[in-house]
C-alpha positions in Angstrom: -42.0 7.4 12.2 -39.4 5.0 11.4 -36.2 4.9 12.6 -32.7 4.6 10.3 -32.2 1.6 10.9 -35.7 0.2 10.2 -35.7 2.6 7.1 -34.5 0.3 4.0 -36.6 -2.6 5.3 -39.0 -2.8 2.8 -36.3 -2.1 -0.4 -33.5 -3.9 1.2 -32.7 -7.2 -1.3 -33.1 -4.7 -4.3 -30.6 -2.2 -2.9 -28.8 -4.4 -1.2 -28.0 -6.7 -5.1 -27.4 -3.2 -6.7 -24.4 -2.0 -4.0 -23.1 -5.5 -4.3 -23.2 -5.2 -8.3 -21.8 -1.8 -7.5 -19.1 -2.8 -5.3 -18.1 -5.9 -7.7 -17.8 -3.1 -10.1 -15.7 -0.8 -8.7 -13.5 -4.0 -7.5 -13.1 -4.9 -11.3 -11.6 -1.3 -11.7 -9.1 -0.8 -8.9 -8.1 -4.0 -7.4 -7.4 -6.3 -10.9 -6.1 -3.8 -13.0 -2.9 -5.3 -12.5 -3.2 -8.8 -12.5 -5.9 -8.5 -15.6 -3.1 -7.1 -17.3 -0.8 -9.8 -17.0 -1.4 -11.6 -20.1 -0.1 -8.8 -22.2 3.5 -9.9 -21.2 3.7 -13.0 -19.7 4.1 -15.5 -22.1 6.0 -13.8 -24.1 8.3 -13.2 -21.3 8.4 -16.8 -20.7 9.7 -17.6 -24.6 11.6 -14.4 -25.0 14.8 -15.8 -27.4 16.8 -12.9 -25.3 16.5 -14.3 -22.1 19.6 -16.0 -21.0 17.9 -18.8 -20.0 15.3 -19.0 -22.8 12.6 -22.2 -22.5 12.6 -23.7 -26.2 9.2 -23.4 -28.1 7.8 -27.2 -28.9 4.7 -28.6 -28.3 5.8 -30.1 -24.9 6.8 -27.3 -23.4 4.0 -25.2 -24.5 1.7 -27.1 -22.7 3.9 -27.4 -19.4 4.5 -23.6 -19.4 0.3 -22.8 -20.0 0.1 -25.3 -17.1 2.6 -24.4 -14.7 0.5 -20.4 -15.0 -2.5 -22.1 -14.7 -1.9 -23.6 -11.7 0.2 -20.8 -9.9 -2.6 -18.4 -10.3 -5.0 -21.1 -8.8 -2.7 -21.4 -6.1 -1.2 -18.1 -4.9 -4.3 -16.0 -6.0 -7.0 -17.8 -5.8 -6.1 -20.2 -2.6 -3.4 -18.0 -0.5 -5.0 -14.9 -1.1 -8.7 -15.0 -2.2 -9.1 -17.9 0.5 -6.6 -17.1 3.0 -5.2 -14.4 3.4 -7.9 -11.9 2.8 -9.5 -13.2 6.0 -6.6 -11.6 8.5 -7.9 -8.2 8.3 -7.7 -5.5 10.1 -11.1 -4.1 11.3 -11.9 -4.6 7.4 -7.9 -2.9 6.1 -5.8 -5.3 4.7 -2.2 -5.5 3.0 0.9 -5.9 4.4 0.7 -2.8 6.9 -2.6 -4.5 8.3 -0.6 -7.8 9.0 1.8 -5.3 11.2 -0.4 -4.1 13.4 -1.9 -7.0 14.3 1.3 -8.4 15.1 1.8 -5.4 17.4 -1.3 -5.7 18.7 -1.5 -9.3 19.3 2.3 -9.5 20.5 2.4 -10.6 24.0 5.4 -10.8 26.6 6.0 -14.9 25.6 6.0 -14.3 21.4 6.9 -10.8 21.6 10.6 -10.8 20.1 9.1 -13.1 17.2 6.0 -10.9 16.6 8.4 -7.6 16.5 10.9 -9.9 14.3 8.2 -11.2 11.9 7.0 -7.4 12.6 10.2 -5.9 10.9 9.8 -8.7 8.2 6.6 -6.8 7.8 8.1 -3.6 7.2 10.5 -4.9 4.7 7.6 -6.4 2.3 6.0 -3.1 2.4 9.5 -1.3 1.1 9.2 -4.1 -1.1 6.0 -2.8 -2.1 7.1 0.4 -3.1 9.6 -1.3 -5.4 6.5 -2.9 -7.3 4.5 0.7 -7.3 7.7 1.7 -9.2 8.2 -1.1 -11.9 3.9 -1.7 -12.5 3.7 1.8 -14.5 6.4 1.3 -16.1 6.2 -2.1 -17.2 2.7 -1.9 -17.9 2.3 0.8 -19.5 5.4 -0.2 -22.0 3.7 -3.7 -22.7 1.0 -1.6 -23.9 2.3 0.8 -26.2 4.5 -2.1 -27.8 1.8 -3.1 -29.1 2.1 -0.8 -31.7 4.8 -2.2 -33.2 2.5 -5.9 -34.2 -0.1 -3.1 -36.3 2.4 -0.5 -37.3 6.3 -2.0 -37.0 7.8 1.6 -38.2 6.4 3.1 -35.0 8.7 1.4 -32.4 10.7 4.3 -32.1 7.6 5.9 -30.8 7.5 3.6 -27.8 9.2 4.8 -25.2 8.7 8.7 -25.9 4.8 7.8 -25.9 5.5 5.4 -22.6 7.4 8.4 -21.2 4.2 11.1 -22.2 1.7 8.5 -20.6 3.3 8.4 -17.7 4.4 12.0 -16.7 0.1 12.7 -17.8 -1.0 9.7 -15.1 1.0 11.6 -12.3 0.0 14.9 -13.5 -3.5 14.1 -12.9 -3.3 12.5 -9.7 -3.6 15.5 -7.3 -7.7 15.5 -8.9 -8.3 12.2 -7.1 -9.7 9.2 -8.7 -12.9 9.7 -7.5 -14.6 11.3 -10.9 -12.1 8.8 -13.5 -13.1 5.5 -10.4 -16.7 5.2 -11.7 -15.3 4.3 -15.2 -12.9 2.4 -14.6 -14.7 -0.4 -13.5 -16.7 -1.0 -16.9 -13.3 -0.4 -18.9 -11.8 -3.1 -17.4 -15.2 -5.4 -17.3 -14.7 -4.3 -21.5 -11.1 -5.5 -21.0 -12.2 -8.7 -19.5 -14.8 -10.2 -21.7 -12.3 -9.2 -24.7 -9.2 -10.8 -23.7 -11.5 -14.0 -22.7 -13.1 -14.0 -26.2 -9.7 -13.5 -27.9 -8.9 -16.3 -26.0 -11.6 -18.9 -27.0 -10.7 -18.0 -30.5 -7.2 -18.8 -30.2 -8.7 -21.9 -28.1 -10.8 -22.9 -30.9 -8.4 -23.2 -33.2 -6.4 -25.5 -31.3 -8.5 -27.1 -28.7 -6.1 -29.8 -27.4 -4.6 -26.7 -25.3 -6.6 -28.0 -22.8 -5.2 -30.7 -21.7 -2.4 -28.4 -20.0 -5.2 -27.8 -17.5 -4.2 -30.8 -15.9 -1.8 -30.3 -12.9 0.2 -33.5 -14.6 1.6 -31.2 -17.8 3.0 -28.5 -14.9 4.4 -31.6 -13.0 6.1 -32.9 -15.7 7.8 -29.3 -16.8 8.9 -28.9 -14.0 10.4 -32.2 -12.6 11.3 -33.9 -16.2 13.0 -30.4 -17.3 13.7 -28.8 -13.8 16.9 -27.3 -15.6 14.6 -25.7 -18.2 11.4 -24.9 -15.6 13.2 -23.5 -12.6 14.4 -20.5 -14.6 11.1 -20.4 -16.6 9.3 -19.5 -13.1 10.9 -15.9 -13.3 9.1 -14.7 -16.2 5.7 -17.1 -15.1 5.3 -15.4 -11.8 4.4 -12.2 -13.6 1.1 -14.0 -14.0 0.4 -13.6 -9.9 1.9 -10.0 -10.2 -0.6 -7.5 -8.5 -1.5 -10.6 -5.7 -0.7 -8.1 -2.7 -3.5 -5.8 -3.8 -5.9 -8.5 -4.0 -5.6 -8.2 -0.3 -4.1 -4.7 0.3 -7.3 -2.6 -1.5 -10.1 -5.2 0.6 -10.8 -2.6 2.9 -12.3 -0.6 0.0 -14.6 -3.5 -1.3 -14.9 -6.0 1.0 -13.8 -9.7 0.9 -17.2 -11.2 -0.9 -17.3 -8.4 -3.8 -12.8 -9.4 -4.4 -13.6 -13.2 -4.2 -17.2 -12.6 -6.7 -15.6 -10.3 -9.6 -12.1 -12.7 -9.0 -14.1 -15.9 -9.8 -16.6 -15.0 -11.4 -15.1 -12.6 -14.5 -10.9 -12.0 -13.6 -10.2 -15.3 -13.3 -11.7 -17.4 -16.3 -10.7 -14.1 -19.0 -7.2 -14.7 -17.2 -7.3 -18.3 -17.9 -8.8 -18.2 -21.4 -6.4 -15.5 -22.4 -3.4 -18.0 -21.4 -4.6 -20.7 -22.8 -5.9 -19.0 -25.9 -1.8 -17.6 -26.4 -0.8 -21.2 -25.8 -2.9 -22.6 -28.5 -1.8 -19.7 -30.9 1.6 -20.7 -30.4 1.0 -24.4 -31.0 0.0 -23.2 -34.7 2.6 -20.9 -35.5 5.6 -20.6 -33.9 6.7 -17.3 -35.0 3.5 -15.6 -33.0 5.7 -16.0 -29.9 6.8 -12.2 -30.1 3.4 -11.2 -29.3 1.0 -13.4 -28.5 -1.2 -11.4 -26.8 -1.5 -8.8 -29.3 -1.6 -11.4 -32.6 -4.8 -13.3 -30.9 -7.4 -10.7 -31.6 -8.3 -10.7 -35.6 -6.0 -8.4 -37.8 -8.6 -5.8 -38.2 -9.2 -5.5 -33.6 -5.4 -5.2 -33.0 -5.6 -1.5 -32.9 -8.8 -1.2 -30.8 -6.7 -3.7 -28.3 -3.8 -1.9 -28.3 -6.2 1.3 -27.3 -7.8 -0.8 -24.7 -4.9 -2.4 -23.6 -3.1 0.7 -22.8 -6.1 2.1 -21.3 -6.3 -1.1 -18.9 -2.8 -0.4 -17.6 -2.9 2.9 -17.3 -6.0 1.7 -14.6 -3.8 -0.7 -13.2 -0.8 1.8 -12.8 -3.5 3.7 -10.9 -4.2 0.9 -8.9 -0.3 0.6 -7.9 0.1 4.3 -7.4 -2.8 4.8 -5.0 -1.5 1.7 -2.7 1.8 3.2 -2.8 0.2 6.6 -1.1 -1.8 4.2 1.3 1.2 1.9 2.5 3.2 5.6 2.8 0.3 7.1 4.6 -0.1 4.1 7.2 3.4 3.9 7.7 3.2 7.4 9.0 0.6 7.1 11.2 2.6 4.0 12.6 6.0 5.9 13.0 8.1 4.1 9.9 8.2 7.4 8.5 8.1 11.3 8.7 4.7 12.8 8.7 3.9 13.6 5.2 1.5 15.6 3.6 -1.9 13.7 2.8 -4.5 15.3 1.0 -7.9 13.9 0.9 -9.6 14.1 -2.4 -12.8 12.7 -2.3 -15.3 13.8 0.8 -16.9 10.4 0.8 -14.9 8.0 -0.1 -11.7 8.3 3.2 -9.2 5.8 1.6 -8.8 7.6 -1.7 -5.8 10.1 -0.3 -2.9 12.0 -2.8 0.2 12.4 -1.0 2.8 14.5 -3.5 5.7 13.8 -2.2 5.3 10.2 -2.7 3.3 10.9 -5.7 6.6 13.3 -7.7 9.0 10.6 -6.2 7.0 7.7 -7.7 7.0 9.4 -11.4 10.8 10.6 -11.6 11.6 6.7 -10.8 8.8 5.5 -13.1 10.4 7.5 -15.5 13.8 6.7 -15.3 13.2 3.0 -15.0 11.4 3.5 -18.6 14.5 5.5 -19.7 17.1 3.1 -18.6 15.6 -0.7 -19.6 13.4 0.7 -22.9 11.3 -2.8 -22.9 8.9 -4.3 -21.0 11.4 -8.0 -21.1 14.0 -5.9 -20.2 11.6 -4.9 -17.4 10.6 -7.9 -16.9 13.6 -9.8 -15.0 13.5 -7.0 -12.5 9.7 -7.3 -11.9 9.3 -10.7 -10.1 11.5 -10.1 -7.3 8.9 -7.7 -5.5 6.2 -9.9 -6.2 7.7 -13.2 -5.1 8.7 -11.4 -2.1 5.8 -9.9 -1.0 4.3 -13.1 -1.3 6.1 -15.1 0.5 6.2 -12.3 3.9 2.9 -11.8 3.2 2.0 -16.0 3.6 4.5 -16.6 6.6 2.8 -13.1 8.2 -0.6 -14.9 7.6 0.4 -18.6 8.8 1.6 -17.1 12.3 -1.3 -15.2 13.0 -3.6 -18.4 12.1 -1.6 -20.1 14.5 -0.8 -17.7 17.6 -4.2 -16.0 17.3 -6.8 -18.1 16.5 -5.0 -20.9 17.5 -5.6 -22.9 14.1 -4.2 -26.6 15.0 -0.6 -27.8 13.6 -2.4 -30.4 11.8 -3.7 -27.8 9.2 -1.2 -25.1 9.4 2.4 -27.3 9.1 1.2 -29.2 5.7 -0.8 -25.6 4.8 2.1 -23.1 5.0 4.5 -25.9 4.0 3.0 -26.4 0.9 2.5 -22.3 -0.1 5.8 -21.6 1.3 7.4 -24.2 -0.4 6.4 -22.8 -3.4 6.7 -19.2 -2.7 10.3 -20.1 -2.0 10.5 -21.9 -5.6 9.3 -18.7 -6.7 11.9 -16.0 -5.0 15.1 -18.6 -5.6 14.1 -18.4 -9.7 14.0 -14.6 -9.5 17.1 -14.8 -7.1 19.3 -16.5 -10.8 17.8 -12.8 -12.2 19.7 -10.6 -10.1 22.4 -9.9 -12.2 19.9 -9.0 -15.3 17.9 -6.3 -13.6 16.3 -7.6 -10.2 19.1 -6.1 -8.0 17.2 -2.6 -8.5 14.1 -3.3 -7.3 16.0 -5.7 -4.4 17.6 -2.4 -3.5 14.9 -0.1 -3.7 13.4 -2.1 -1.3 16.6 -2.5 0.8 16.8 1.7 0.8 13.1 2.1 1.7 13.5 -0.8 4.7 17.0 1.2 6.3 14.7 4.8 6.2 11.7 3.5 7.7 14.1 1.6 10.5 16.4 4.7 10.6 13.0 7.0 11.2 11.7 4.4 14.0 15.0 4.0 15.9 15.9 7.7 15.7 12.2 9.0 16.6 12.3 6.5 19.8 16.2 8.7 20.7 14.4 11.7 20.1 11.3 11.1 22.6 13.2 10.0 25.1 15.8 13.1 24.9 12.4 15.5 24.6 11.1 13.4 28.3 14.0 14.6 29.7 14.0 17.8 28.5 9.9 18.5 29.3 9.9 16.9 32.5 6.8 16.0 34.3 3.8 18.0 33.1 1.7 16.9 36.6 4.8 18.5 38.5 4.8 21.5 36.1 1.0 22.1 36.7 1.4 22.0 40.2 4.7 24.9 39.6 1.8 27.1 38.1 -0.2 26.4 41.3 2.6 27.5 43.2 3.8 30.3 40.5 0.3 32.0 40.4 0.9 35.4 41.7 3.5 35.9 39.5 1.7 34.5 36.3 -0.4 37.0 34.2 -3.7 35.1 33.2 -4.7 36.6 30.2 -8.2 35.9 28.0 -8.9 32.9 25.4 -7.9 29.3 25.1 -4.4 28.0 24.0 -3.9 24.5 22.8 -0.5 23.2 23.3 -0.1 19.9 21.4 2.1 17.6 23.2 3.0 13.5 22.7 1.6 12.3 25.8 0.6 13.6 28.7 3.6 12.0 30.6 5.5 15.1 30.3 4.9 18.9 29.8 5.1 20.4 26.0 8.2 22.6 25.4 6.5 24.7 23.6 4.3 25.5 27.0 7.0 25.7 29.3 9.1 28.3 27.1 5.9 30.6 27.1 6.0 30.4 31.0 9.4 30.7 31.8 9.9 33.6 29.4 7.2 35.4 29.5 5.0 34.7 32.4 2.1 34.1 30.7 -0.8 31.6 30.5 -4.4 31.5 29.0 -7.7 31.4 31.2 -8.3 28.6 29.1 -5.5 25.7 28.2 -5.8 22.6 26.3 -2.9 20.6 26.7 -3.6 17.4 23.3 -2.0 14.6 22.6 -2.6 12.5 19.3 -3.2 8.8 19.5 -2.7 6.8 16.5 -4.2 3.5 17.3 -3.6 0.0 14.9 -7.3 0.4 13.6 -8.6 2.1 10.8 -11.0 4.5 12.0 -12.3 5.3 15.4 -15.9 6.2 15.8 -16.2 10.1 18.1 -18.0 8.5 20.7 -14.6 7.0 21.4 -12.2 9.8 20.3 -11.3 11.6 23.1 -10.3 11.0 27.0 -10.0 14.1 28.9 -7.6 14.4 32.1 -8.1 17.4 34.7 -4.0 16.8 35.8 -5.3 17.3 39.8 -7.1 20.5 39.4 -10.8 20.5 38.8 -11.3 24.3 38.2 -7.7 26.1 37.3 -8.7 25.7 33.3 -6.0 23.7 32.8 -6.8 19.8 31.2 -5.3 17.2 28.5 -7.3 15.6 26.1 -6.1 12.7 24.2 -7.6 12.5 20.7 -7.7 9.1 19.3 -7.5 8.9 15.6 -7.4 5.6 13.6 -4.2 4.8 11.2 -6.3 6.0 8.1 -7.6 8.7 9.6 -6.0 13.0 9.4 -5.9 14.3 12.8 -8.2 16.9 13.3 -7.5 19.5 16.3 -10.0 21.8 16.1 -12.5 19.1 15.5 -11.5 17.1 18.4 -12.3 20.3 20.2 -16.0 20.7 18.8 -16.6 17.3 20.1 -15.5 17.8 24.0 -18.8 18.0 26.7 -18.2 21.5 28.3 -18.4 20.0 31.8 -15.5 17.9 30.7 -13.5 20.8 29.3 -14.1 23.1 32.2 -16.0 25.5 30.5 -16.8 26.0 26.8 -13.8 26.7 24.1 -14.2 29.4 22.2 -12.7 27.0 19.0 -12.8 29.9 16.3 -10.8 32.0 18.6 -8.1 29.5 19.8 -4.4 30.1 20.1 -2.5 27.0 19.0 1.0 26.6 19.9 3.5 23.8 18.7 6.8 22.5 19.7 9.6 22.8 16.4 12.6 20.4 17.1 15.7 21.5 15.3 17.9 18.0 15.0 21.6 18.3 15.3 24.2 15.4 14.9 25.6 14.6 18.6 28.4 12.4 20.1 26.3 9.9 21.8 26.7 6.4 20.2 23.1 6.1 20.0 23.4 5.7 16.3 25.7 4.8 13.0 27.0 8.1 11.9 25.8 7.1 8.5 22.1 6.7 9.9 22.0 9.9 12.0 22.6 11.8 9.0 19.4 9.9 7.3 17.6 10.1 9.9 18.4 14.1 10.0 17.8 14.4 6.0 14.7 12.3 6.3 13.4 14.8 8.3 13.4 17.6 6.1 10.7 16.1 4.1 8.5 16.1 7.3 4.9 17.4 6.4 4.0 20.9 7.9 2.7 20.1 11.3 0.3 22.7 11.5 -1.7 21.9 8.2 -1.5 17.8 9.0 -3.2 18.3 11.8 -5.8 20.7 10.4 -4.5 23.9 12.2 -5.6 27.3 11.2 -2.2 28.9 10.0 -3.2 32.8 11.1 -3.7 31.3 14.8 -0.6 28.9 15.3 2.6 30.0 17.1 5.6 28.3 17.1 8.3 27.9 19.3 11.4 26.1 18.6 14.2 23.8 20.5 17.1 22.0 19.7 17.8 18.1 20.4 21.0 16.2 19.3 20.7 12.5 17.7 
């Protein structure tokens, strides 16, 4: 008989190649949808004659602009975030919600106040990416669907009521999960890929002197011979790095080595081929800068590409859209936000979640952004602002922690973050000149989404405190029951009361006392633990406490649950040793009671006015807390108190 871990020995290369092909695979669907799509807009963008800083079209130029993306994908992907970056992880979780917690985790009494400052920088690259979940659908999608207009130029006014359809279908379907449409969205995109690099060497063929921009010399010489030209240029050329942050946000779904494989070996060189393959179109006729990416394939393959194309960013809206559920979900579990409704929709895969309120919110701004700009240039001034953002909070974030934590020497991290933040910064000041055009709105997106998740923070930290006072100690109020037994009634079955820690004594358990003498045989007094890992395994989920008294039936458990993880009560319950508990619970015929704060505005100057009546209206769109924590609704009381902010 062999054991499960000496099981695959004999089969293991074979299986082993085919979930690496696997994972490569799915990689190719979810993580590069958005930076595979890229080249539908990008150098277009960059020559657009409506820009108000337009880069003249000559051969010069040309080859400086296919340079200067060349390059800058090298760099920002391919060496701060395939090389980098991606090895910060958090027990395998990346993105910028990763890089939080282990700031908060590694943050010790000397670098505290930086850690919780570079912390908060944290927090506003991830409202930053919430901006980007908004503008991806719609300015992907749009790109897309303008490609009609190079086949069938009387269609145009179709664009934006298709773009609109499109879009209201993606969110439609989201509540189904992506775990039946995942498994083909990796060999769309790997269909995508090896068409765009063929289009590519065609448009390479023709003009094969294109590749001389891949010398770093051409970008040089752009940018320092026409800096008045270049420096605005780099707005419209960081779209080529747009959809970096999930390079390193969707790793704990595939893994580092299947990212940097399906990067190198297939993302990367269709990217690059595609480029250069628009570039050398452009050096033959002048006029194909309208639509490069869509005049490259022969007349007779536009259509299929305009199908394939608008299937690709419909993937890569995906992509946006489920990291925008993630980063809300995470932020949660960390306390920059209410607790929201999750709903898991695959049973074997725990990362792929649905969360509607983020989910409606996300398609009523998708929506109106399509509405409101009508193009994807249009869209296009507002887009890098996120992205050059993200990137840069994202490298500083990664540069501290290679320096406080594993104490990488100055030698290598001064010149290294120098270098990348030197030219993240290039990057965010040319976006900055685009505020004015369109990158205000995702700047204040962001800005909003940073002052509710500060608001919720600063306000729930008020609110515990006011509820410590008002609970008092729960070790005194168990030894008050000692005292108070003749005049309590015991009566049969087991009550949970949930509680935050077991510091003080839930409301909801004292009330029940004090008005009507009562109290189970059998009481479970839980607290919830969200720790800065992903998961935690049930041999470590719960620590039970018997507050003094080893037989009265009264204990607290705290239940340990990972940051990506849905509290479970009941089955926290399943999993406790009966000597532990006191006895066996009878879980199918618990009694769960829960504490309901009603939030009032009060006179302490704890808070802005302004940002007690956010914190107060944020509120409101707090999740049920009976079904987040898996409660069964027929068996949970609540009893309610009032605190003032």
């Amino acid at each position: 008989m062999t054991t499960e871990s000496e099981a695959p020995t004999g089969r293991a290369p074979g299986r082993r190649e085919a979930v690496r092909a696997a994972v490569v695979v799915g990689a190719l669907g979810v993580v590069f949808g958005d930076l595979g799509t890229s080249p539908i807009y990008t150098i277009a963008t960059v020559f657009d004659p409506d820009d108000p800083h337009p880069v003249p079209i000559n051969t010069n130029f040309v080859y400086g602009v296919v340079s200067l993306i060349f390059w800058s994908v090298m760099i920002v992907i391919t060496v701060t975030y395939v090389l980098l970056v991606t090895r910060a992880d958090n027990d395998g979780e990346g993105g910028v919600m990763a890089l939080i917690t282990l700031l908060r985790r590694w943050g010790g009494n000397r670098s505290g106040r930086t850690a919780a400052a570079l912390a908060g920088l944290g927090i506003f690259g991830a409202a930053l990416f919430f901006g980007d979940s908004m503008i991806t659908p719609a300015i992907s999608v749009l790109s897309a669907v303008e490609g009609v207009k190079v086949v069938e130029p009387q269609l145009a006014e179709l664009v934006v009521p298709a773009t609109a359809v499109i879009i209201v279908l993606l969110f439609s379907v989201q509540r189904r999960g992506t775990a039946t449409v995942g498994r083909f969205f990796g060999p769309v995109m790997i269909i995508w890929f090896v068409s765009i690099g063929a289009c590519g060497v065609r448009g390479i063929a023709r003009h094969p002197e294109i590749l001389k921009a891949l010398s770093p010399t051409y970008a040089l010489t752009f940018m320092f011979g026409h800096f008045g030209i270049a420096f605005f240029a780099l707005a419209a050329v960081v779209l080529a790095v747009t959809g970096a942050e999930a390079v390193y946000a969707d790793m704990g779904h595939f893994g580092r080595p299947a990212i940097a494989r399906a990067w190198l070996m297939l993302v990367l060189p269709a990217c690059v081929l595609s480029y250069f393959g628009q570039g050398a179109l452009i050096l033959g006729d002048e006029t194909a800068v309208s639509s490069p990416f869509f005049l490259l394939p022969p007349e007779w393959a536009r259509l299929p590409m305009v199908l394939l194309a608008t299937a690709a960013t419909v993937i890569a809206s995906q992509a946006v859209i489920t990291g925008a559920y993630s980063v809300a979900a995470q932020a949660a579990q960390l306390g920059y936000l209410p607790r929201l409704r999750v709903v898991h929709t695959s049973e074997s895969t725990i990362g792929q979640i649905y969360v509607p309120w983020i989910n409606w919110m996300l398609m009523v701004s998708v929506l109106t952004l399509v509405l409101a700009f009508r193009s994807s240039s249009a869209l296009a001034y507002a887009y890098g602002m996120t992205v050059t953002g993200t990137i840069t909070i994202t490298t500083l974030l990664f540069f501290y922690i290679a320096r406080t934590r594993w104490r990488t020497t100055l030698w290598l991290v001064v010149p290294g973050a120098g270098v990348l933040l030197t030219i993240d910064l290039v990057f965010l000041a040319a976006n900055v000149t685009k505020l004015v055009h369109g990158a205000w709105l995702p700047l204040s997106i962001a800005v909003v989404a940073f002052v509710v998740m500060t608001t919720w923070q600063r306000g729930r930290g008020i609110i515990s405190r006011a509820r410590e006072e008002a609970e008092g100690s729960l070790r005194a109020f168990v030894d008050q029951l000692h005292d108070r037994r003749p005049q309590l009634q015991r009566v049969p079955g087991t009550a949970v009361f949930l509680n935050r820690g077991k510091e003080t004594a839930p409301l909801a358990m004292r009330a029940n006392v004090t008005h009507n003498l009562v109290l189970h045989e059998h009481v479970v007094i839980m607290s919830i633990n969200t720790l800065p890992v992903p998961r935690v395994p049930d041999g470590e989920r719960t620590a039970v406490d018997d507050l003094g008294y080893g037989e009265d039936g009264i204990f607290h458990v705290t239940a340990y649950f990972g940051y990506m993880e849905s509290p479970n009560v009941p089955g926290v319950l399943r999993l406790l040793d009966p000597g532990q508990a006191e006895g066996p619970i009878a879980v199918e015929d618990a009694s769960y009671f829960l504490s309901r704060i009603e939030l009032k505005k009060g006179t302490a100057p704890t808070m802005a006015p302004w940002r007690k009546r956010l914190f107060i209206a944020t509120s409101y769109i707090t999740a049920d807390a009976a079904e987040h924590f898996g409660l069964p609704g027929d068996r949970t009381v609540m009893i309610g108190s009032r605190i003032e902010v």
